[in-house]
N, C-alpha and C positions, 0 to 999 in steps of 0.2 A: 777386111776391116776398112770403114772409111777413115777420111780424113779428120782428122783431130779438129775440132772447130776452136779459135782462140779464144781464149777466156775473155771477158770486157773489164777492164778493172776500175771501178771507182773510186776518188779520193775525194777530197774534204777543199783541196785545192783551188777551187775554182772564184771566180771574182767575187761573188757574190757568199761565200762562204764564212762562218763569225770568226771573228777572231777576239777575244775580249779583252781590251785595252786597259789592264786593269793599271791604276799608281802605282809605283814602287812601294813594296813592303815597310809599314813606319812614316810614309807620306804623313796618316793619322795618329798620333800618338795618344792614346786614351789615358795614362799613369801619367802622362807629360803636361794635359790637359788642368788649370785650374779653374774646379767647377765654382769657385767663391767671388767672382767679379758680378761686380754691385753696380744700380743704376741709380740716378738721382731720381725719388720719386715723381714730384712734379714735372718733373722735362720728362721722366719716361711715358707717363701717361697721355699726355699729347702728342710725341708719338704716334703711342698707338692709336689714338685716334686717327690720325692723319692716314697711317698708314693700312688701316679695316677701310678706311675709303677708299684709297686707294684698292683694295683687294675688292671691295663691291665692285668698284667700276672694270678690273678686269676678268671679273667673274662673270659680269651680263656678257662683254667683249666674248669670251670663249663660249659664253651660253652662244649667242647670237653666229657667232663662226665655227661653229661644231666641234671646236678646239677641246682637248682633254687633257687631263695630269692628273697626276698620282704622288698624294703626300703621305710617304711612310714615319710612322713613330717607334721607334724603340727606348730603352734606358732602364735604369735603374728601376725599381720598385719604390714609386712615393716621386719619383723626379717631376712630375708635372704634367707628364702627356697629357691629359684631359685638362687640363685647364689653359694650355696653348694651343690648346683644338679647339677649343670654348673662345677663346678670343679669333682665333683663326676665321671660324666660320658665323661668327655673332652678326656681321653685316651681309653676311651672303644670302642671295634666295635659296629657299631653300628645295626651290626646281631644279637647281643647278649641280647639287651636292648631295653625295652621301659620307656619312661617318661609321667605318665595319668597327666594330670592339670584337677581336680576337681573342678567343678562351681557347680550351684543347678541344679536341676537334669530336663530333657527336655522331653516333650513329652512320648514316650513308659517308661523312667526309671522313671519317676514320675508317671505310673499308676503299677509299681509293688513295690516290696517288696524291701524296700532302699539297701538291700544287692546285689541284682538283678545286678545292673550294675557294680559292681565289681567281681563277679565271672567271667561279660564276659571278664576282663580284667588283670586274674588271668596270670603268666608266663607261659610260654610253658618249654619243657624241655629243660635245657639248657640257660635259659633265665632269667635275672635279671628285675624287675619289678619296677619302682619307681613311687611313688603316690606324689603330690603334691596337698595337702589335701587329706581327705580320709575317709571312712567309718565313721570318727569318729565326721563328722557333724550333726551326728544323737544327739548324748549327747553333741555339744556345742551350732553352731550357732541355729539349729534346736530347742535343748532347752532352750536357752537364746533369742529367736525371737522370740518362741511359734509357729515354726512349724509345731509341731507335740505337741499330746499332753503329761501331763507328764506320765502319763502308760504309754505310745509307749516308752521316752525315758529314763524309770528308768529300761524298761524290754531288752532294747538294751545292756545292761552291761554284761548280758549272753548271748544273742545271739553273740555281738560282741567275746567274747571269746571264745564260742562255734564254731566259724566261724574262727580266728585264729588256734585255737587248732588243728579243722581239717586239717588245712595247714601246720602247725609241724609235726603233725604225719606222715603227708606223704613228709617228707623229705623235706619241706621250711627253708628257714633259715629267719626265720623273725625278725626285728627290726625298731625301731620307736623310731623317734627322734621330740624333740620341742625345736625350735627356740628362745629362753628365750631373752627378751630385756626389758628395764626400757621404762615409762611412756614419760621422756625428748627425750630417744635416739630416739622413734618413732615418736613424735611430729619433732626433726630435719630432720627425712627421709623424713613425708608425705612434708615439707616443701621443701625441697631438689626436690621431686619429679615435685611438683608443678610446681616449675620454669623449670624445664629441659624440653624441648620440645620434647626429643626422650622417657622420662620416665612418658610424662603424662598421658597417656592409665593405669596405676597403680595404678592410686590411684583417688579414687572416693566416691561417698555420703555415700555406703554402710561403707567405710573404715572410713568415719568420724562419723558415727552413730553407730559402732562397740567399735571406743577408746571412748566413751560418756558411755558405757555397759563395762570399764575394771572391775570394782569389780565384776557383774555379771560373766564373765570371767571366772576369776578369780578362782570363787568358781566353777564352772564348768570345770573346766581344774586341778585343785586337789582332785574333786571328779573322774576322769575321771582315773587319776594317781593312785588314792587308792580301784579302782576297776578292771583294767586291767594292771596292771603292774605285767607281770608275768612273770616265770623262764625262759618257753620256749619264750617269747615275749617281751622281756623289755623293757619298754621307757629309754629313755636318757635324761635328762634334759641337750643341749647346752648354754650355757650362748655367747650370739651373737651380742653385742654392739659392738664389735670387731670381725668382718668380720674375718678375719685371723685367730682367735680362731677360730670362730664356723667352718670354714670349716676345718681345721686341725683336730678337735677332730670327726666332724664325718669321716674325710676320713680313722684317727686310728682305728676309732671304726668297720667301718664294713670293712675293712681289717681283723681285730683279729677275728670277728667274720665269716665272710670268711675261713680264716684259719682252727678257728678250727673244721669247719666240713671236714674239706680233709680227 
Protein backbone atom coordinates (compact mmCIF):
# COMPACT_ATOMS: atom_id res chain seq x y z
CA UNK A 1 0.00 0.00 0.00
CA UNK A 2 1.27 3.47 -0.43
CA UNK A 3 1.34 6.30 1.51
CA UNK A 4 -1.70 7.96 2.70
CA UNK A 5 -1.73 11.34 0.83
CA UNK A 6 -3.20 14.15 3.46
CA UNK A 7 -6.27 15.50 2.81
CA UNK A 8 -6.17 19.59 1.95
CA UNK A 9 -8.76 21.04 4.12
CA UNK A 10 -10.60 24.13 3.17
CA UNK A 11 -12.37 26.83 5.30
CA UNK A 12 -14.46 29.88 4.93
CA UNK A 13 -11.42 31.61 7.07
CA UNK A 14 -9.55 33.39 5.03
CA UNK A 15 -9.17 37.45 4.78
CA UNK A 16 -11.17 37.88 2.12
CA UNK A 17 -14.02 35.74 3.33
CA UNK A 18 -17.98 37.35 4.18
CA UNK A 19 -18.72 37.88 7.17
CA UNK A 20 -22.33 39.69 7.39
CA UNK A 21 -22.38 42.56 9.68
CA UNK A 22 -25.68 42.54 10.37
CA UNK A 23 -27.46 45.36 13.38
CA UNK A 24 -28.41 43.96 16.39
CA UNK A 25 -31.82 42.20 16.33
CA UNK A 26 -34.59 45.36 17.13
CA UNK A 27 -31.97 48.02 15.84
CA UNK A 28 -35.41 48.41 13.60
CA UNK A 29 -38.54 48.37 15.29
CA UNK A 30 -41.51 48.12 12.83
CA UNK A 31 -44.63 48.05 15.67
CA UNK A 32 -42.44 50.86 17.36
CA UNK A 33 -42.46 52.82 14.27
CA UNK A 34 -45.19 55.80 13.93
CA UNK A 35 -46.31 55.65 10.48
CA UNK A 36 -48.73 59.08 10.99
CA UNK A 37 -45.92 62.07 11.12
CA UNK A 38 -47.11 64.72 9.04
CA UNK A 39 -45.36 67.55 6.87
CA UNK A 40 -46.27 71.11 6.42
CA UNK A 41 -47.42 71.18 3.01
CA UNK A 42 -45.94 74.24 1.41
CA UNK A 43 -42.44 73.76 3.17
CA UNK A 44 -42.62 70.12 2.03
CA UNK A 45 -43.02 70.88 -1.56
CA UNK A 46 -40.08 73.04 -1.89
CA UNK A 47 -38.23 70.65 -0.56
CA UNK A 48 -38.73 68.47 -2.78
CA UNK A 49 -37.99 70.57 -5.33
CA UNK A 50 -34.79 71.51 -4.19
CA UNK A 51 -33.98 68.10 -3.34
CA UNK A 52 -35.15 66.23 -7.49
CA UNK A 53 -32.39 68.71 -8.16
CA UNK A 54 -30.28 67.96 -6.24
CA UNK A 55 -30.88 63.96 -7.29
CA UNK A 56 -30.72 65.19 -11.28
CA UNK A 57 -27.27 66.73 -10.57
CA UNK A 58 -25.94 63.45 -8.93
CA UNK A 59 -27.53 61.38 -11.25
CA UNK A 60 -25.51 62.88 -14.55
CA UNK A 61 -22.38 62.84 -11.78
CA UNK A 62 -22.81 58.78 -11.46
CA UNK A 63 -23.94 58.72 -15.18
CA UNK A 64 -20.80 60.57 -16.25
CA UNK A 65 -18.49 58.36 -13.59
CA UNK A 66 -19.72 54.95 -14.20
CA UNK A 67 -20.96 55.12 -10.54
CA UNK A 68 -24.10 52.70 -9.74
CA UNK A 69 -26.82 52.06 -6.87
CA UNK A 70 -29.69 50.18 -6.25
CA UNK A 71 -32.83 51.63 -4.53
CA UNK A 72 -35.08 48.89 -3.09
CA UNK A 73 -38.96 49.45 -2.15
CA UNK A 74 -40.82 47.24 -0.11
CA UNK A 75 -44.11 47.92 2.43
CA UNK A 76 -47.38 47.59 3.06
CA UNK A 77 -50.03 47.24 0.15
CA UNK A 78 -51.23 50.97 -0.82
CA UNK A 79 -48.05 52.66 1.18
CA UNK A 80 -46.82 54.73 -1.65
CA UNK A 81 -44.07 52.88 -3.31
CA UNK A 82 -44.95 54.23 -6.85
CA UNK A 83 -45.40 57.45 -6.04
CA UNK A 84 -42.00 58.04 -4.21
CA UNK A 85 -40.38 56.34 -7.16
CA UNK A 86 -42.41 58.97 -9.35
CA UNK A 87 -40.90 61.77 -7.47
CA UNK A 88 -37.75 59.93 -7.11
CA UNK A 89 -36.98 59.72 -10.69
CA UNK A 90 -39.19 62.75 -12.31
CA UNK A 91 -35.85 64.87 -12.79
CA UNK A 92 -33.69 61.96 -13.73
CA UNK A 93 -32.60 61.17 -17.37
CA UNK A 94 -33.99 58.80 -18.16
CA UNK A 95 -30.34 57.17 -19.80
CA UNK A 96 -29.48 56.82 -16.53
CA UNK A 97 -32.20 54.75 -14.88
CA UNK A 98 -34.39 51.98 -14.65
CA UNK A 99 -37.61 51.16 -12.63
CA UNK A 100 -38.16 46.82 -12.36
CA UNK A 101 -41.99 46.47 -10.89
CA UNK A 102 -41.75 42.95 -9.30
CA UNK A 103 -44.87 40.62 -9.71
CA UNK A 104 -44.41 36.63 -9.01
CA UNK A 105 -42.09 35.35 -11.17
CA UNK A 106 -43.27 33.93 -15.03
CA UNK A 107 -42.36 31.15 -16.89
CA UNK A 108 -38.17 30.67 -17.35
CA UNK A 109 -37.71 32.93 -13.68
CA UNK A 110 -39.84 30.49 -12.01
CA UNK A 111 -37.85 27.34 -13.19
CA UNK A 112 -34.59 28.84 -11.82
CA UNK A 113 -33.03 29.99 -8.70
CA UNK A 114 -35.33 33.09 -7.30
CA UNK A 115 -32.28 35.30 -7.33
CA UNK A 116 -31.87 34.38 -11.06
CA UNK A 117 -34.09 37.20 -12.38
CA UNK A 118 -32.58 39.96 -10.51
CA UNK A 119 -28.96 39.57 -11.33
CA UNK A 120 -30.43 40.06 -15.05
CA UNK A 121 -31.69 43.16 -13.96
CA UNK A 122 -28.57 44.32 -11.91
CA UNK A 123 -27.49 48.44 -13.18
CA UNK A 124 -25.07 48.83 -15.82
CA UNK A 125 -22.36 51.20 -15.21
CA UNK A 126 -23.32 54.31 -14.72
CA UNK A 127 -26.92 53.40 -14.01
CA UNK A 128 -29.19 53.72 -11.06
CA UNK A 129 -31.59 50.77 -10.61
CA UNK A 130 -34.81 50.83 -8.66
CA UNK A 131 -37.01 47.74 -7.78
CA UNK A 132 -40.48 48.12 -6.85
CA UNK A 133 -40.56 45.00 -4.81
CA UNK A 134 -37.77 42.79 -4.79
CA UNK A 135 -35.75 39.93 -3.88
CA UNK A 136 -37.09 40.11 -0.68
CA UNK A 137 -40.49 38.19 -1.66
CA UNK A 138 -38.68 35.26 -1.00
CA UNK A 139 -39.01 35.87 3.21
CA UNK A 140 -42.38 37.69 2.97
CA UNK A 141 -45.21 37.02 0.57
CA UNK A 142 -43.48 33.75 -0.38
CA UNK A 143 -43.33 32.89 3.36
CA UNK A 144 -46.48 34.03 4.56
CA UNK A 145 -48.30 32.18 1.46
CA UNK A 146 -46.25 29.13 1.87
CA UNK A 147 -44.58 29.46 -1.46
CA UNK A 148 -41.69 28.10 -0.89
CA UNK A 149 -41.11 25.97 1.90
CA UNK A 150 -39.67 27.18 5.31
CA UNK A 151 -35.93 25.78 4.73
CA UNK A 152 -35.98 27.63 1.25
CA UNK A 153 -36.98 30.74 3.10
CA UNK A 154 -35.14 30.67 6.62
CA UNK A 155 -31.77 29.91 4.31
CA UNK A 156 -32.77 33.02 1.91
CA UNK A 157 -31.50 35.45 5.05
CA UNK A 158 -27.92 34.61 3.87
CA UNK A 159 -28.17 34.16 0.53
CA UNK A 160 -30.05 37.44 0.46
CA UNK A 161 -27.06 39.11 2.17
CA UNK A 162 -24.60 37.17 0.49
CA UNK A 163 -25.98 38.54 -2.68
CA UNK A 164 -26.17 42.29 -1.44
CA UNK A 165 -22.68 42.12 -0.14
CA UNK A 166 -21.32 41.10 -3.33
CA UNK A 167 -23.00 44.23 -4.86
CA UNK A 168 -21.19 46.54 -2.05
CA UNK A 169 -18.10 45.27 -2.53
CA UNK A 170 -18.11 46.15 -5.94
CA UNK A 171 -18.88 49.53 -5.71
CA UNK A 172 -23.06 49.61 -5.37
CA UNK A 173 -24.49 51.91 -3.26
CA UNK A 174 -27.29 50.06 -2.06
CA UNK A 175 -30.42 51.11 0.16
CA UNK A 176 -33.73 49.94 1.02
CA UNK A 177 -36.57 51.45 2.17
CA UNK A 178 -40.23 50.34 3.55
CA UNK A 179 -43.22 52.01 3.13
CA UNK A 180 -44.63 51.93 6.80
CA UNK A 181 -48.59 52.92 7.12
CA UNK A 182 -51.32 51.97 9.77
CA UNK A 183 -54.11 49.31 9.41
CA UNK A 184 -57.09 52.57 9.06
CA UNK A 185 -54.77 54.53 6.52
CA UNK A 186 -54.78 51.48 4.02
CA UNK A 187 -58.16 50.34 4.56
CA UNK A 188 -58.99 54.31 3.42
CA UNK A 189 -56.62 53.96 0.12
CA UNK A 190 -57.90 50.34 -0.89
CA UNK A 191 -61.38 52.27 -0.59
CA UNK A 192 -60.30 55.36 -2.34
CA UNK A 193 -58.84 53.08 -5.04
CA UNK A 194 -61.91 51.27 -5.52
CA UNK A 195 -64.11 54.12 -6.43
CA UNK A 196 -61.54 55.76 -8.87
CA UNK A 197 -61.95 54.44 -12.09
CA UNK A 198 -58.35 55.42 -13.38
CA UNK A 199 -56.80 53.64 -10.04
CA UNK A 200 -58.85 50.45 -10.16
CA UNK A 201 -56.32 48.19 -12.01
CA UNK A 202 -54.49 48.49 -8.05
CA UNK A 203 -56.00 47.13 -6.11
CA UNK A 204 -57.35 43.49 -6.17
CA UNK A 205 -58.23 40.08 -4.30
CA UNK A 206 -54.70 39.24 -3.65
CA UNK A 207 -54.38 43.02 -1.84
CA UNK A 208 -57.60 42.05 0.26
CA UNK A 209 -56.22 38.54 1.32
CA UNK A 210 -52.85 40.15 2.07
CA UNK A 211 -54.37 42.93 4.79
CA UNK A 212 -56.55 39.57 6.26
CA UNK A 213 -52.50 38.12 6.84
CA UNK A 214 -51.33 41.84 8.53
CA UNK A 215 -49.93 40.04 11.89
CA UNK A 216 -48.57 37.39 9.70
CA UNK A 217 -46.76 40.41 8.04
CA UNK A 218 -45.93 41.71 10.45
CA UNK A 219 -43.70 39.11 11.99
CA UNK A 220 -42.15 38.49 8.71
CA UNK A 221 -41.26 42.04 7.99
CA UNK A 222 -39.28 42.33 11.53
CA UNK A 223 -37.79 39.30 11.22
CA UNK A 224 -36.67 40.37 7.85
CA UNK A 225 -35.30 43.77 9.49
CA UNK A 226 -33.45 41.90 12.38
CA UNK A 227 -31.68 39.68 9.72
CA UNK A 228 -30.65 42.06 6.88
CA UNK A 229 -30.42 45.33 8.05
CA UNK A 230 -26.89 45.84 7.61
CA UNK A 231 -24.04 48.65 7.58
CA UNK A 232 -23.26 48.40 4.12
CA UNK A 233 -27.27 47.95 3.18
CA UNK A 234 -29.60 49.49 5.44
CA UNK A 235 -33.19 49.47 5.56
CA UNK A 236 -35.19 52.69 6.37
CA UNK A 237 -38.16 52.34 8.12
CA UNK A 238 -40.52 55.48 6.04
CA UNK A 239 -43.53 56.28 8.04
CA UNK A 240 -46.08 57.04 4.92
CA UNK A 241 -49.65 57.96 5.96
CA UNK A 242 -48.46 61.09 4.90
CA UNK A 243 -47.57 60.98 1.22
CA UNK A 244 -45.31 64.19 1.57
CA UNK A 245 -43.37 62.77 4.49
CA UNK A 246 -42.66 59.50 2.87
CA UNK A 247 -41.33 60.88 -0.28
CA UNK A 248 -39.39 63.73 1.25
CA UNK A 249 -37.49 61.58 3.55
CA UNK A 250 -36.66 59.15 0.95
CA UNK A 251 -35.58 61.78 -1.67
CA UNK A 252 -33.00 63.10 1.61
CA UNK A 253 -32.09 59.82 2.15
CA UNK A 254 -30.59 58.74 -1.02
CA UNK A 255 -29.29 62.12 -1.93
CA UNK A 256 -26.99 61.73 1.41
CA UNK A 257 -26.40 58.59 0.61
CA UNK A 258 -25.50 59.44 -2.95
CA UNK A 259 -23.23 61.99 -1.69
CA UNK A 260 -21.36 60.35 0.35
CA UNK A 261 -19.85 58.02 -2.11
CA UNK A 262 -18.40 60.90 -4.45
Amino acid sequence: MGKKTKKTKFSDNSREAYEFKVHPAGTLDLEGTDPLVEEDKSKAEKAIEKLQEQIFELQVRYFLEKRRAIFVFEGWDAAGKGGAIKRLTAPMDPRGYKVWPIAAPKDAEARQHYLWRFFTRLPEMGEIAIFDRSWYGRVLVERVERFCSEKAWQRAYDEINAFERMLTDDGVVLLKFFLHIDADTQMRRFKDREKDPIRQFKIGPDDWRNRKKWPDYLVAYQDMFDRTHRPDAPWVIVPAADKRHARLTVLKTCVQALKERL
